[in-house]
N, C-alpha and C positions, 0 to 999 in steps of 0.2 A: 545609191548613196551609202555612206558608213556608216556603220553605227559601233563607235568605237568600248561606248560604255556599256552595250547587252550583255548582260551576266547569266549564266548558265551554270549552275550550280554552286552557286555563291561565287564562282570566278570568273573575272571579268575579259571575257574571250573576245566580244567585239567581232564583228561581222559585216557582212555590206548586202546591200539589197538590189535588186535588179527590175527595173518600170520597165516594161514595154506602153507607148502610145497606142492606145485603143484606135480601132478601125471608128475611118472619116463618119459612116452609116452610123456609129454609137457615140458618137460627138467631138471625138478624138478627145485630145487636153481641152478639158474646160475645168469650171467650176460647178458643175453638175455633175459629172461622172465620177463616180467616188474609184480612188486609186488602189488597185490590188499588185501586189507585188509578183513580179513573172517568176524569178530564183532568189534565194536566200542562200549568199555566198559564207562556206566555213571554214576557217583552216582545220586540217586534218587533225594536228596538234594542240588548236588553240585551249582544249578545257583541262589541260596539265600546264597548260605554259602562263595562259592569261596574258596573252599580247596584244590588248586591245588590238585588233585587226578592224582596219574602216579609217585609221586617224586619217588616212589619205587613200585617195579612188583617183585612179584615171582610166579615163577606156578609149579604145583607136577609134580614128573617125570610121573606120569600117562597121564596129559593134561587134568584131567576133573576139574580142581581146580585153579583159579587163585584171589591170594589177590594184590591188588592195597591199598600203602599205601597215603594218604590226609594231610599231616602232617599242612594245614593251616601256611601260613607267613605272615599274617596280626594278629593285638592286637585281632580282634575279633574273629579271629578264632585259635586262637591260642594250644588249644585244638586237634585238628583233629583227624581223625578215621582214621578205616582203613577196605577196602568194599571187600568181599569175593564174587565172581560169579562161577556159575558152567556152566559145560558145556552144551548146549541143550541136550537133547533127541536124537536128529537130529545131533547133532555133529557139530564144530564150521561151520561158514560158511554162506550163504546166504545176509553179507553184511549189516545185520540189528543189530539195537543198544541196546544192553544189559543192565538193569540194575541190582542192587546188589542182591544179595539171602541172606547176610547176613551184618550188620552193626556193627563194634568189636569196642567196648571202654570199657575201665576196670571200673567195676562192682561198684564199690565202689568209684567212682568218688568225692564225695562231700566230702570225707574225702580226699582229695589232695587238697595243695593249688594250683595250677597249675601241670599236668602233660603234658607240653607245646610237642608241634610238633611230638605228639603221631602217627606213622606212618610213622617218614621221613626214618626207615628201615624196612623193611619182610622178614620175610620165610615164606616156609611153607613146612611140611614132604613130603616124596614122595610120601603118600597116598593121601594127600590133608586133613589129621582129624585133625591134630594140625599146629596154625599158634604163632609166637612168632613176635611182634612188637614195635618196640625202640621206645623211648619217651628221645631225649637228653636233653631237657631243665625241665627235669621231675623237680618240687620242692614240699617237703613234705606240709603237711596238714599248720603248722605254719610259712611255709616259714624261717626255721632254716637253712636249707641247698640247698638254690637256686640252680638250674640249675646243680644238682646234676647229674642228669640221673635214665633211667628208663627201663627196660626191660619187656614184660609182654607175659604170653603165656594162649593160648587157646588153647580149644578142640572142636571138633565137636561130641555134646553130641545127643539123640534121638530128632530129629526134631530142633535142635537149637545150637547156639557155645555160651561155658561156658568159662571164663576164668579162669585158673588155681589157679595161681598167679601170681604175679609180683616181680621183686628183682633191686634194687639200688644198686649204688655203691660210696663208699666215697675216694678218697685218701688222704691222713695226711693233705696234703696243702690246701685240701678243695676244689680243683676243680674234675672234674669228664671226665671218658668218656663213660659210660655207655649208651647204647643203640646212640652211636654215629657208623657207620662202617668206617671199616679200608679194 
Protein backbone atom coordinates (compact mmCIF):
# COMPACT_ATOMS: atom_id res chain seq x y z
CA UNK A 1 0.00 0.00 0.00
CA UNK A 2 1.27 3.85 -0.42
CA UNK A 3 2.20 5.92 1.76
CA UNK A 4 2.28 9.13 0.01
CA UNK A 5 2.98 11.40 3.06
CA UNK A 6 6.45 9.59 4.75
CA UNK A 7 8.77 12.19 5.19
CA UNK A 8 12.36 11.44 5.13
CA UNK A 9 14.38 14.39 5.95
CA UNK A 10 11.83 16.84 6.40
CA UNK A 11 10.78 15.90 2.60
CA UNK A 12 8.03 14.42 1.69
CA UNK A 13 9.10 11.39 -0.48
CA UNK A 14 6.30 9.05 0.03
CA UNK A 15 6.85 5.47 -0.61
CA UNK A 16 4.79 2.11 -0.81
CA UNK A 17 4.96 -0.97 1.20
CA UNK A 18 4.81 -4.57 0.30
CA UNK A 19 2.51 -7.41 2.68
CA UNK A 20 3.15 -10.83 1.85
CA UNK A 21 0.16 -13.25 3.43
CA UNK A 22 1.72 -15.35 6.21
CA UNK A 23 1.83 -19.09 5.67
CA UNK A 24 -1.78 -21.04 6.41
CA UNK A 25 0.41 -23.07 9.54
CA UNK A 26 0.85 -19.13 11.26
CA UNK A 27 -2.73 -18.17 10.61
CA UNK A 28 -2.51 -16.67 7.43
CA UNK A 29 -4.63 -12.88 7.48
CA UNK A 30 -6.23 -12.85 10.46
CA UNK A 31 -6.59 -10.52 13.25
CA UNK A 32 -4.02 -12.15 15.36
CA UNK A 33 -1.11 -12.13 13.42
CA UNK A 34 0.30 -8.83 13.71
CA UNK A 35 1.44 -7.50 10.06
CA UNK A 36 5.28 -7.06 9.15
CA UNK A 37 6.04 -5.55 5.85
CA UNK A 38 8.06 -7.92 3.23
CA UNK A 39 9.70 -4.49 0.99
CA UNK A 40 9.64 -0.95 1.56
CA UNK A 41 9.41 0.48 -1.98
CA UNK A 42 11.60 4.02 -2.79
CA UNK A 43 12.14 5.97 -5.61
CA UNK A 44 15.67 6.57 -6.38
CA UNK A 45 15.04 10.26 -6.49
CA UNK A 46 12.45 10.74 -4.32
CA UNK A 47 14.45 12.76 -1.25
CA UNK A 48 15.49 15.63 -3.71
CA UNK A 49 12.25 15.63 -5.51
CA UNK A 50 9.49 15.02 -2.71
CA UNK A 51 7.04 13.43 -5.09
CA UNK A 52 5.02 12.03 -2.74
CA UNK A 53 5.32 8.34 -4.34
CA UNK A 54 2.27 5.87 -3.07
CA UNK A 55 -0.59 8.53 -4.00
CA UNK A 56 -1.56 5.51 -6.34
CA UNK A 57 -0.24 1.50 -6.17
CA UNK A 58 -1.28 -0.95 -8.63
CA UNK A 59 0.22 -4.46 -8.85
CA UNK A 60 -0.40 -7.41 -11.64
CA UNK A 61 -2.63 -10.21 -10.86
CA UNK A 62 0.69 -12.10 -11.10
CA UNK A 63 2.52 -10.24 -7.93
CA UNK A 64 5.77 -9.79 -9.79
CA UNK A 65 4.89 -6.07 -11.04
CA UNK A 66 4.14 -3.32 -9.00
CA UNK A 67 3.85 0.63 -10.38
CA UNK A 68 3.65 3.21 -7.64
CA UNK A 69 2.35 6.39 -8.96
CA UNK A 70 4.56 10.16 -7.55
CA UNK A 71 2.03 12.50 -8.95
CA UNK A 72 4.27 15.60 -7.00
CA UNK A 73 1.80 18.47 -5.16
CA UNK A 74 4.18 21.08 -4.90
CA UNK A 75 4.87 24.00 -8.11
CA UNK A 76 8.19 22.10 -8.38
CA UNK A 77 7.28 19.16 -8.76
CA UNK A 78 4.53 19.25 -10.34
CA UNK A 79 5.31 17.05 -13.17
CA UNK A 80 5.70 13.58 -11.39
CA UNK A 81 6.31 10.14 -12.59
CA UNK A 82 5.46 7.09 -12.09
CA UNK A 83 8.21 4.05 -10.76
CA UNK A 84 7.68 0.45 -11.87
CA UNK A 85 9.65 -2.46 -9.34
CA UNK A 86 9.65 -5.90 -9.85
CA UNK A 87 9.68 -8.52 -7.97
CA UNK A 88 13.15 -10.16 -6.59
CA UNK A 89 14.45 -13.35 -7.75
CA UNK A 90 14.09 -14.48 -4.22
CA UNK A 91 10.49 -13.45 -4.07
CA UNK A 92 8.99 -10.31 -1.99
CA UNK A 93 10.17 -10.55 1.49
CA UNK A 94 13.37 -10.23 3.72
CA UNK A 95 12.19 -6.61 4.97
CA UNK A 96 14.85 -4.67 2.79
CA UNK A 97 14.05 -1.46 0.61
CA UNK A 98 13.58 -1.62 -2.91
CA UNK A 99 14.29 0.72 -5.40
CA UNK A 100 12.69 1.35 -8.98
CA UNK A 101 13.64 -1.02 -12.09
CA UNK A 102 12.01 1.44 -14.10
CA UNK A 103 11.14 5.43 -14.31
CA UNK A 104 7.69 6.12 -16.75
CA UNK A 105 7.24 9.74 -18.08
CA UNK A 106 5.77 10.37 -21.53
CA UNK A 107 8.49 10.54 -23.97
CA UNK A 108 7.92 13.68 -25.48
CA UNK A 109 7.61 15.79 -22.59
CA UNK A 110 9.10 19.20 -23.82
CA UNK A 111 6.37 19.40 -26.18
CA UNK A 112 3.59 19.60 -23.20
CA UNK A 113 3.21 22.80 -21.53
CA UNK A 114 2.60 21.04 -18.26
CA UNK A 115 1.48 17.48 -18.09
CA UNK A 116 1.00 18.25 -14.18
CA UNK A 117 0.48 15.41 -11.34
CA UNK A 118 1.43 12.64 -13.98
CA UNK A 119 0.72 9.55 -11.69
CA UNK A 120 -1.82 10.57 -9.24
CA UNK A 121 -3.71 7.40 -11.05
CA UNK A 122 -2.25 3.44 -12.31
CA UNK A 123 -2.86 0.35 -13.54
CA UNK A 124 -1.20 -2.06 -14.69
CA UNK A 125 -2.20 -5.47 -16.88
CA UNK A 126 -2.37 -8.67 -15.14
CA UNK A 127 0.98 -9.51 -16.85
CA UNK A 128 2.55 -6.59 -15.42
CA UNK A 129 3.93 -5.51 -19.66
CA UNK A 130 1.70 -2.49 -19.96
CA UNK A 131 0.96 0.32 -17.36
CA UNK A 132 -1.40 3.32 -18.17
CA UNK A 133 -1.06 6.58 -15.92
CA UNK A 134 -3.33 9.66 -15.45
CA UNK A 135 -2.09 13.03 -15.67
CA UNK A 136 -5.33 15.28 -14.54
CA UNK A 137 -3.96 18.61 -14.64
CA UNK A 138 -2.42 17.46 -18.00
CA UNK A 139 -2.20 21.09 -20.32
CA UNK A 140 -1.09 20.98 -23.97
CA UNK A 141 2.10 22.34 -25.29
CA UNK A 142 0.58 26.34 -25.63
CA UNK A 143 -1.24 26.15 -22.71
CA UNK A 144 -4.83 26.55 -24.91
CA UNK A 145 -6.49 24.21 -22.91
CA UNK A 146 -5.26 24.13 -19.08
CA UNK A 147 -5.82 21.34 -16.95
CA UNK A 148 -7.50 19.52 -19.54
CA UNK A 149 -6.33 15.98 -18.54
CA UNK A 150 -4.16 13.32 -19.72
CA UNK A 151 -4.02 9.59 -20.01
CA UNK A 152 -0.85 7.81 -21.07
CA UNK A 153 0.01 4.11 -21.54
CA UNK A 154 3.17 1.94 -21.72
CA UNK A 155 4.71 -1.10 -22.56
CA UNK A 156 7.25 -3.07 -21.42
CA UNK A 157 9.33 -3.37 -24.67
CA UNK A 158 13.06 -5.69 -24.66
CA UNK A 159 15.02 -4.47 -21.72
CA UNK A 160 13.01 -1.18 -21.21
CA UNK A 161 9.21 0.53 -20.93
CA UNK A 162 8.07 2.59 -24.17
CA UNK A 163 5.19 4.63 -24.06
CA UNK A 164 2.57 3.95 -26.29
CA UNK A 165 0.67 7.04 -26.41
CA UNK A 166 -1.23 9.27 -24.70
CA UNK A 167 -4.90 10.62 -25.23
CA UNK A 168 -6.92 13.84 -23.64
CA UNK A 169 -9.99 14.77 -23.11
CA UNK A 170 -12.04 17.92 -23.81
CA UNK A 171 -15.69 18.69 -22.77
CA UNK A 172 -17.84 21.57 -24.61
CA UNK A 173 -17.55 23.65 -21.35
CA UNK A 174 -13.81 23.32 -21.45
CA UNK A 175 -13.30 21.64 -18.11
CA UNK A 176 -12.11 18.01 -18.15
CA UNK A 177 -11.83 14.68 -16.27
CA UNK A 178 -9.59 12.94 -17.87
CA UNK A 179 -7.05 10.79 -16.10
CA UNK A 180 -8.90 11.98 -12.96
CA UNK A 181 -10.43 8.27 -11.10
CA UNK A 182 -13.77 7.88 -10.19
Amino acid sequence: FGVPFRTVNNVRTGGAYVFVKPPDQQGGWNSFTPLYFANKLMASDAATNGLYMGRSVAISADGRTIVAGAPGLSLSTVYGKAYVFARPTTGWGGGTTLTQTARLLPRDAQYYYDYGSFGFAVTISDDGSEVAAGSPYWTDKYGTWPDQGAAFAFWRGPGQWEDQLGFSGQRIDGSSTTGKPY
